[in-house]
Backbone bond lengths (Angstrom), bond angles and torsions (degrees), N, CA, C in turn:
res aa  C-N    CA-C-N  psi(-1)  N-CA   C-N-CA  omega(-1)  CA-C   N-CA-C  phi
1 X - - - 1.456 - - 1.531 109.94 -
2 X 1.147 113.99 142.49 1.559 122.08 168.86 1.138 124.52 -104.95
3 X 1.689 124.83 123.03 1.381 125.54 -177.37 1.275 112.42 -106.88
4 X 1.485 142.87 173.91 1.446 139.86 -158.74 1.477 105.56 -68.35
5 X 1.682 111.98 -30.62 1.365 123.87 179.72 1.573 109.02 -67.83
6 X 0.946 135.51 -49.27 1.550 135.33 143.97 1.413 115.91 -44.33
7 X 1.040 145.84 -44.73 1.543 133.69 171.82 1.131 105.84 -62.93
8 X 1.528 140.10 -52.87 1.432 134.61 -173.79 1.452 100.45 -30.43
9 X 1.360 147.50 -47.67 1.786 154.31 -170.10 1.307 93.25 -65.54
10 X 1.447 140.83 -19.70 1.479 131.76 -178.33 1.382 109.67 120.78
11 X 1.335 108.78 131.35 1.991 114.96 176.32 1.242 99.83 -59.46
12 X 1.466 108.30 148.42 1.519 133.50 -175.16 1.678 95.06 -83.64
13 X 1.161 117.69 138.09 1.634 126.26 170.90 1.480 111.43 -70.21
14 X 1.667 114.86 128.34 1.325 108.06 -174.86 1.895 103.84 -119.83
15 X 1.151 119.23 143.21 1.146 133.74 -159.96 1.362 107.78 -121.06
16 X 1.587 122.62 127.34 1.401 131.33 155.74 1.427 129.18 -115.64
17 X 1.181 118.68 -144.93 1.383 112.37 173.48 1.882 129.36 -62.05
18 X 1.305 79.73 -49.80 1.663 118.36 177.11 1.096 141.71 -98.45
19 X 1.645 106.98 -23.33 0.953 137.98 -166.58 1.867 127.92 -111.79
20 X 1.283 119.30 159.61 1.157 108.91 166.43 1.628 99.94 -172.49
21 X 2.052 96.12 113.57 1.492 117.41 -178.85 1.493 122.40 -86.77
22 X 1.446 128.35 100.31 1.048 116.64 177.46 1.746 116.32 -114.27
23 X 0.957 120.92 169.07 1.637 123.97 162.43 1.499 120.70 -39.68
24 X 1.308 103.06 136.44 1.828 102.78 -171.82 1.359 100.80 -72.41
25 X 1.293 125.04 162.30 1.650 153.00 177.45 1.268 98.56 -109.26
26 X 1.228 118.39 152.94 1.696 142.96 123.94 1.566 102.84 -13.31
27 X 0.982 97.49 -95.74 1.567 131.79 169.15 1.769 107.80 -16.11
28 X 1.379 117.92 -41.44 1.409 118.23 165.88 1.617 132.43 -82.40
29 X 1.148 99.95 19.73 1.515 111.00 -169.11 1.369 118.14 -87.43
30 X 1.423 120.69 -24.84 1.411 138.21 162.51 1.765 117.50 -66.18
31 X 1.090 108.92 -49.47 1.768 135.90 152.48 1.853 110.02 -24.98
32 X 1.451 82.52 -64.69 1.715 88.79 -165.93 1.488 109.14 -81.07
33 X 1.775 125.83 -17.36 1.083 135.66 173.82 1.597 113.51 -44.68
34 X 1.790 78.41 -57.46 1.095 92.32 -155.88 1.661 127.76 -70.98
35 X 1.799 107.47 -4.54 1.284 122.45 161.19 1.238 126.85 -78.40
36 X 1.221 106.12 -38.92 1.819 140.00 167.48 1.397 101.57 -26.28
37 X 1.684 95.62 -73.31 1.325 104.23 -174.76 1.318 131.54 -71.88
38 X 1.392 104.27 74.56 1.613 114.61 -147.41 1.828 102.50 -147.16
39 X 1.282 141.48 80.07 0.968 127.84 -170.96 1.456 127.21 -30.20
40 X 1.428 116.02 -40.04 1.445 137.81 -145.92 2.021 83.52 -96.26
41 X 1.110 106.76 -50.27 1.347 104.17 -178.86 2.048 116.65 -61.11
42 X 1.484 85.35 -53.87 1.841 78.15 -166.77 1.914 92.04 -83.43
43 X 0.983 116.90 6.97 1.803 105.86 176.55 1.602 102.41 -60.43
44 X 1.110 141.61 -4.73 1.664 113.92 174.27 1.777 88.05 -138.24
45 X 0.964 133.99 9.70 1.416 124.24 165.68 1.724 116.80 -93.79
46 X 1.177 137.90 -20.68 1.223 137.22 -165.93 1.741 111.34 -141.25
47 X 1.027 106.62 53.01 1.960 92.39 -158.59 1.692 113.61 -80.68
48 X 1.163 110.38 84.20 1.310 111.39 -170.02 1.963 87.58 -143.00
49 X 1.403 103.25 131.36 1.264 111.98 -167.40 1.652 116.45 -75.62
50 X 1.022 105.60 58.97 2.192 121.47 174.31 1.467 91.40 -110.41
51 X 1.510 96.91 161.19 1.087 115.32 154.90 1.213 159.73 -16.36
52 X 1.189 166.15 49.10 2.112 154.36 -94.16 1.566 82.06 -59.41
53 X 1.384 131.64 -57.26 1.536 114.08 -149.53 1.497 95.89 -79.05
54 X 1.219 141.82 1.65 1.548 117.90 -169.61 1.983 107.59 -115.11
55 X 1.782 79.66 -22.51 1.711 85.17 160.30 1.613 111.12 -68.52
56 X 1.423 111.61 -47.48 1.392 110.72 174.05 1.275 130.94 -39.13
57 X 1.280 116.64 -38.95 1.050 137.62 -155.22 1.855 96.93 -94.81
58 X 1.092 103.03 -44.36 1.695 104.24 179.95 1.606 107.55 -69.82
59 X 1.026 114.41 -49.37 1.702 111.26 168.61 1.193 122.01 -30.38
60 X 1.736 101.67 -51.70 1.941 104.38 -175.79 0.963 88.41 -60.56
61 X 1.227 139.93 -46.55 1.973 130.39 -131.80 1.645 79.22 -82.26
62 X 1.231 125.80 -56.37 1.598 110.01 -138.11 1.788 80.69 -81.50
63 X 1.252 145.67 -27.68 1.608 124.08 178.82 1.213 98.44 -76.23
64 X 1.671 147.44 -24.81 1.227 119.73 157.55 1.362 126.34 -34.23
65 X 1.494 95.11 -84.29 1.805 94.61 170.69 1.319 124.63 -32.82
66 X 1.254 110.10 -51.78 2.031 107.84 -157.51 1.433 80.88 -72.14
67 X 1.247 141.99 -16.28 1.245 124.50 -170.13 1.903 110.88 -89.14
68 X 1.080 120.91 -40.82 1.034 147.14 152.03 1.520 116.88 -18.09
69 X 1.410 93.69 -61.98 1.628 98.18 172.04 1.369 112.67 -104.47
70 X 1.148 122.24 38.62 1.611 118.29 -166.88 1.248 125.07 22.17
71 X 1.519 113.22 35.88 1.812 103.25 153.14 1.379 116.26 -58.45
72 X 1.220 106.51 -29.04 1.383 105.82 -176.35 1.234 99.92 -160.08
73 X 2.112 112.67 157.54 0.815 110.77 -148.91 1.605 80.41 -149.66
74 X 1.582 117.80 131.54 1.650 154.02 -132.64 1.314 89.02 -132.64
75 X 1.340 132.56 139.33 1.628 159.66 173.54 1.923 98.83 -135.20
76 X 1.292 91.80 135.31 1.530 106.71 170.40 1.489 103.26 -98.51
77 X 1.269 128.31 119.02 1.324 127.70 -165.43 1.807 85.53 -101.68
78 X 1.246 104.21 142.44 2.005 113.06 176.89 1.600 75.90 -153.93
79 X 1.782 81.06 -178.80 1.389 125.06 -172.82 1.366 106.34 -93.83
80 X 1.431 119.23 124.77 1.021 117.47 150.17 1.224 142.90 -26.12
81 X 1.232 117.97 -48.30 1.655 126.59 179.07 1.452 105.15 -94.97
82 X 1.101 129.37 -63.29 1.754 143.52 172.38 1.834 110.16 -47.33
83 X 1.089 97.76 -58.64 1.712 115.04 -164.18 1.304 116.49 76.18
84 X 1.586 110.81 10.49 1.649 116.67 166.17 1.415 112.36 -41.31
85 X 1.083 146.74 131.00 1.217 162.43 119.24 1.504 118.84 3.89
86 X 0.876 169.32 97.17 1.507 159.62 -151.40 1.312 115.98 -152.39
87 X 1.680 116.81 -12.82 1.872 104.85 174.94 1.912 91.39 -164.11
88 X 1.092 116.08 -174.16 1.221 150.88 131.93 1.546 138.17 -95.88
89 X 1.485 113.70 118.99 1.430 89.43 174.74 1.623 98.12 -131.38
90 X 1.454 125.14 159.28 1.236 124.51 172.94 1.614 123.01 -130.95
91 X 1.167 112.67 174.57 1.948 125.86 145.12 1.220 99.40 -103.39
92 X 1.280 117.10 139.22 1.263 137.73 178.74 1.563 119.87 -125.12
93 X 1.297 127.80 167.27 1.067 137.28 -161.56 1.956 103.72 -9.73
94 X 1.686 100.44 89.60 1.122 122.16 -174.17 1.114 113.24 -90.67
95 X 1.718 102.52 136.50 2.109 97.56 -169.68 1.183 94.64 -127.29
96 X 1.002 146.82 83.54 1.374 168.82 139.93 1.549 115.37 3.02
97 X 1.419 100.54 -48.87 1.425 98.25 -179.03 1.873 111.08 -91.73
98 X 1.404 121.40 -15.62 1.324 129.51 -175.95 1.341 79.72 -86.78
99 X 1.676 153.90 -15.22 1.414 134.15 -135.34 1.886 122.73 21.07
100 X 0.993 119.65 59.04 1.666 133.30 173.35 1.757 98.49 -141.64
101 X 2.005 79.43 139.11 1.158 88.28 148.79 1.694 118.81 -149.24
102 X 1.695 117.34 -161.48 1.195 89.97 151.11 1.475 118.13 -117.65
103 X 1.365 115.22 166.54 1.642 99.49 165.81 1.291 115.80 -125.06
104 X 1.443 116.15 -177.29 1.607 123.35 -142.15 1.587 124.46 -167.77
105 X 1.164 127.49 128.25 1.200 110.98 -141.57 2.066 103.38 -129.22
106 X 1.051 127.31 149.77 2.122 110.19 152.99 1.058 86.20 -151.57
107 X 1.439 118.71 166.72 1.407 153.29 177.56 1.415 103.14 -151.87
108 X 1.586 93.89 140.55 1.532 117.60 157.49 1.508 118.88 -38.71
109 X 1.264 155.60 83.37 1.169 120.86 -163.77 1.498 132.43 -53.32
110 X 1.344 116.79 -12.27 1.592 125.89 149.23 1.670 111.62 -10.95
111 X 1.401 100.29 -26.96 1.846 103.18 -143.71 1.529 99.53 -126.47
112 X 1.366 112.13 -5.79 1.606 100.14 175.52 1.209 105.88 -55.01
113 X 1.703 107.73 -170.58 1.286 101.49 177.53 1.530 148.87 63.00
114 X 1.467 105.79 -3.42 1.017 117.19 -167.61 1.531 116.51 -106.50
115 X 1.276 109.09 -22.56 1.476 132.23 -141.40 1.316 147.83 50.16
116 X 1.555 96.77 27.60 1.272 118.43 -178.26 1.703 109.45 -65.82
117 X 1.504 113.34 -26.40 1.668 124.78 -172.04 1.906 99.52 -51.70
118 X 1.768 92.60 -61.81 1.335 104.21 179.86 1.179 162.38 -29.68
119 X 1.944 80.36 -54.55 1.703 111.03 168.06 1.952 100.92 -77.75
120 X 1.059 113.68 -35.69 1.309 103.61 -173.76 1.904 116.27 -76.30
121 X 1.264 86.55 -20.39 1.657 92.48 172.36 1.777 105.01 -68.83
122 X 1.136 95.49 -54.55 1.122 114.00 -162.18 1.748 109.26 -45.29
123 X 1.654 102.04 -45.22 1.341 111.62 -179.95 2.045 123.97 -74.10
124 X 1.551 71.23 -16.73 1.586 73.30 -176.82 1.432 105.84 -97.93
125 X 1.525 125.46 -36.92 1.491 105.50 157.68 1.565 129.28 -26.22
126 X 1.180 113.26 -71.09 1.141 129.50 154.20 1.350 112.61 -10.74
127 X 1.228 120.20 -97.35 1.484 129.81 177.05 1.762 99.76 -23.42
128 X 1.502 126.49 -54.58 1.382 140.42 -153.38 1.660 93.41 -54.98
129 X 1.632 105.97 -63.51 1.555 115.18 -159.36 1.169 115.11 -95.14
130 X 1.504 120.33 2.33 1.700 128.33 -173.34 1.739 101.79 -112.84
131 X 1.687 104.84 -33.15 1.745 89.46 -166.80 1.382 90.28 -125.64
132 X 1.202 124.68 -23.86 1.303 111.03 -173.31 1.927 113.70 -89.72
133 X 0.982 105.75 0.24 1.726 110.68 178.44 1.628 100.75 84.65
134 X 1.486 138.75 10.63 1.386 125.16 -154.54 1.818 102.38 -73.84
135 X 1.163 115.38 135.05 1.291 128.36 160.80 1.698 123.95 -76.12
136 X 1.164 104.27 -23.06 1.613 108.28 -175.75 1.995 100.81 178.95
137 X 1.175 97.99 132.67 1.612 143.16 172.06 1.659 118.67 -89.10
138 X 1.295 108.21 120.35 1.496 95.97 161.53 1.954 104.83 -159.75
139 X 1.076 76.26 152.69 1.789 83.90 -166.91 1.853 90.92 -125.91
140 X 1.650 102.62 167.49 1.138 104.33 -171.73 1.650 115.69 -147.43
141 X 1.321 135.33 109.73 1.222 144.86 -133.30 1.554 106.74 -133.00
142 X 1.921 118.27 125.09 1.341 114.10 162.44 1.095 139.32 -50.25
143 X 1.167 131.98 143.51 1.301 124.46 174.62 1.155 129.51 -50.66
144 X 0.914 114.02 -11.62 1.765 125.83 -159.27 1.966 97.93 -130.55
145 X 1.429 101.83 9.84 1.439 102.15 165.51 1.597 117.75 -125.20
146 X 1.192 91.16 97.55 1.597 128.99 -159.82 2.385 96.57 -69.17
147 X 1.421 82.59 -61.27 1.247 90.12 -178.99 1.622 122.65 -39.85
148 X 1.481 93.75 -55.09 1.676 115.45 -164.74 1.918 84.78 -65.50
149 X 1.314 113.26 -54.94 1.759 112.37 -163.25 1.860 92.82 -51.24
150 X 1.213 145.51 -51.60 1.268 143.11 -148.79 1.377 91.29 -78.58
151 X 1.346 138.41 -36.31 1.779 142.55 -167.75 0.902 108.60 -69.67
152 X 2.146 118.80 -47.24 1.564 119.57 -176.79 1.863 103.58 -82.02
153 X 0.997 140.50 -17.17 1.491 135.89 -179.17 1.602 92.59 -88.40
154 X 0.915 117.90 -47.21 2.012 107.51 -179.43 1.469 104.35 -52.95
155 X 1.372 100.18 -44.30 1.615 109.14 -168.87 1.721 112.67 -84.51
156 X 1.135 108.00 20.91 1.677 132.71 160.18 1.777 96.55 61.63
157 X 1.364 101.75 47.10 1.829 104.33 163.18 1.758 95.26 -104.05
158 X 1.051 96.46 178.92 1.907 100.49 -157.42 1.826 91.56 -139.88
159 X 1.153 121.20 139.21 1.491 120.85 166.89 1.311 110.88 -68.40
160 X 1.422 120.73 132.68 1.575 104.52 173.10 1.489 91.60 -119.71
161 X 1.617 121.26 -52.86 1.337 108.80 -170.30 1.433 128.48 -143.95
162 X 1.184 128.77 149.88 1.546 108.43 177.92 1.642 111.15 -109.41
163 X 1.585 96.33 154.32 1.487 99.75 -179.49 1.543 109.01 -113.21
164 X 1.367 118.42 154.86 1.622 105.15 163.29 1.433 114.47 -98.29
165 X 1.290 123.80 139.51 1.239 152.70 171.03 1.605 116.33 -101.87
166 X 0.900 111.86 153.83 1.700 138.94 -160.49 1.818 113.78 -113.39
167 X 0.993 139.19 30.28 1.122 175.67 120.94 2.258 77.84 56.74
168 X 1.045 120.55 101.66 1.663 96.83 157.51 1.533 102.94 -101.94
169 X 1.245 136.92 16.52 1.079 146.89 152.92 1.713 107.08 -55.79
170 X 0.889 123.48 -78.99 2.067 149.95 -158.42 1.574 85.85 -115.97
171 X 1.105 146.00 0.40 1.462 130.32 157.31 1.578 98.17 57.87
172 X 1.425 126.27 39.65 1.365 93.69 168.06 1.914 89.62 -155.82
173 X 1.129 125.07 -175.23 1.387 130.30 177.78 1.342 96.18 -69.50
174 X 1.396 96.91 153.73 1.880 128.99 166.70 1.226 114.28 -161.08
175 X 1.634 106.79 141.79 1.296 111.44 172.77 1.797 102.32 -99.28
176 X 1.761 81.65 143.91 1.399 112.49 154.03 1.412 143.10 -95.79
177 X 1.519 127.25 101.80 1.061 112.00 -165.81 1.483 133.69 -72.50
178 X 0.795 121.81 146.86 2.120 117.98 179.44 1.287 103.29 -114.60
179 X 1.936 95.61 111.15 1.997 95.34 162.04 1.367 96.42 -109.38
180 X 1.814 111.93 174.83 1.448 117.35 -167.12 1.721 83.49 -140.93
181 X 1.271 117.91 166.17 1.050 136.70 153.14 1.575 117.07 -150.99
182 X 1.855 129.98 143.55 1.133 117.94 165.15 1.055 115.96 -111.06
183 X 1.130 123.28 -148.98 1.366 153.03 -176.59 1.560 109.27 -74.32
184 X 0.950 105.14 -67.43 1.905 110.18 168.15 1.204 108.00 -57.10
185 X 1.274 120.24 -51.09 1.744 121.97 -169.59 2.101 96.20 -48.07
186 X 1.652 92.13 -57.77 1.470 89.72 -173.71 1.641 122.22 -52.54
187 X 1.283 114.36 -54.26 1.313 140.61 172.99 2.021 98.87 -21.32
188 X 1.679 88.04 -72.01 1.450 103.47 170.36 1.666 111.18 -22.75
189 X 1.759 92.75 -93.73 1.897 94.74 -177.45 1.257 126.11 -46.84
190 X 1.390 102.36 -16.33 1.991 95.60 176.88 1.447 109.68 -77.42
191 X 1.280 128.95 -29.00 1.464 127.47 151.19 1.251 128.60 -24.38
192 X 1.630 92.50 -70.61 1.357 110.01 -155.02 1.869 99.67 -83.78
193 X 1.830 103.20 -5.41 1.592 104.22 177.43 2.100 105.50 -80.73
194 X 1.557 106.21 -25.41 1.315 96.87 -170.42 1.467 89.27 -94.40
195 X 1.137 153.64 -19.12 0.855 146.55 146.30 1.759 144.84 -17.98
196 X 0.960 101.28 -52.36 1.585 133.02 163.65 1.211 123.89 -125.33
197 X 1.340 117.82 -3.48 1.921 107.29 152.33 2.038 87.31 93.05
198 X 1.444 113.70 2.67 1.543 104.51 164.99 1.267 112.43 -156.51
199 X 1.348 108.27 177.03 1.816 108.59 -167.16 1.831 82.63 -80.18
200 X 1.006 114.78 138.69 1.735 127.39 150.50 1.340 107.13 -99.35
């Protein structure tokens, strides 16, 4: 198992089909801009009514830090064959001693569609409840993000609750949805994934 005191030496590289998640660079900061700066992309990650490039720009800063101090902890999702760069995924505001966190996901939109979201969820769950000791998962999704809600229910997170949010984006209320997944829940689909040759 790995604890934050073991990550400080550097995240372990995690590997899928397609994929290959490593620790962000310096060097990737132009990369991630350049998805950032993407209306369609940062529209449910940053909703505070600035600019696309200055929201962009605040995102890196605040996963610098949280990364920094291991509140949370950032994977550079690339290509297997290429090693292009194509998303971010994280744990977020990590509680170490409750074992929960949440996790969190962007892509280039180059790359929707692909199922690249999936497999990388998929792998990093994994990592969450197999190496990291996690007891419980929960991620948290707009209402009006249809896509992301169909990725976390495939990916066997469950709705438990919604919150309202204050939108200074659209100046008006929105709900936020809350899915959870645990340890058993996961346990479960990995069964029923070698089982039938897919995650159920």
């Amino acid at each position: 198992m790995f604890t934050k005191l073991a990550l400080r030496q550097g995240l372990p590289v995690l590997t899928s089909e397609r994929l290959r998640m490593r620790a962000l660079a310096p060097e990737d900061d132009e990369v991630i801009f350049q998805f950032l700066n993407d209306s369609e992309v940062i529209q449910y990650l940053n909703r505070v009514n600035l600019p696309t490039k200055i929201r962009a720009r605040r995102i890196m800063k605040e996963m610098r830090i949280s990364g920094a101090k291991l509140e949370s902890i950032h994977y550079g999702i690339c290509l297997q064959e290429s090693g292009h760069l194509i998303g971010v995924i994280s744990f977020q505001q990590w509680k170490e001693s409750q074992k929960h966190a949440q996790i969190g996901y962007m892509f280039d939109r180059a790359y929707w569609g692909q199922g690249y979201a999936a497999e990388a969820l998929e792998r990093l769950i994994r990592f969450g409840f197999e190496e990291l000791d996690f007891t419980r998962l929960e991620a948290r999704c707009h209402e009006q993000n249809g896509r992301s809600q169909k990725l976390l229910m495939r990916s066997g997170f469950t709705h438990k609750k919604t919150q309202q949010h204050f939108s200074l984006l659209q100046m008006q209320k929105q709900d936020i949805l809350v899915y959870e997944t645990d340890k058993e829940q996961y346990r479960h689909n990995r069964r029923g994934y070698h089982e039938s040759g897919k995650l159920v």
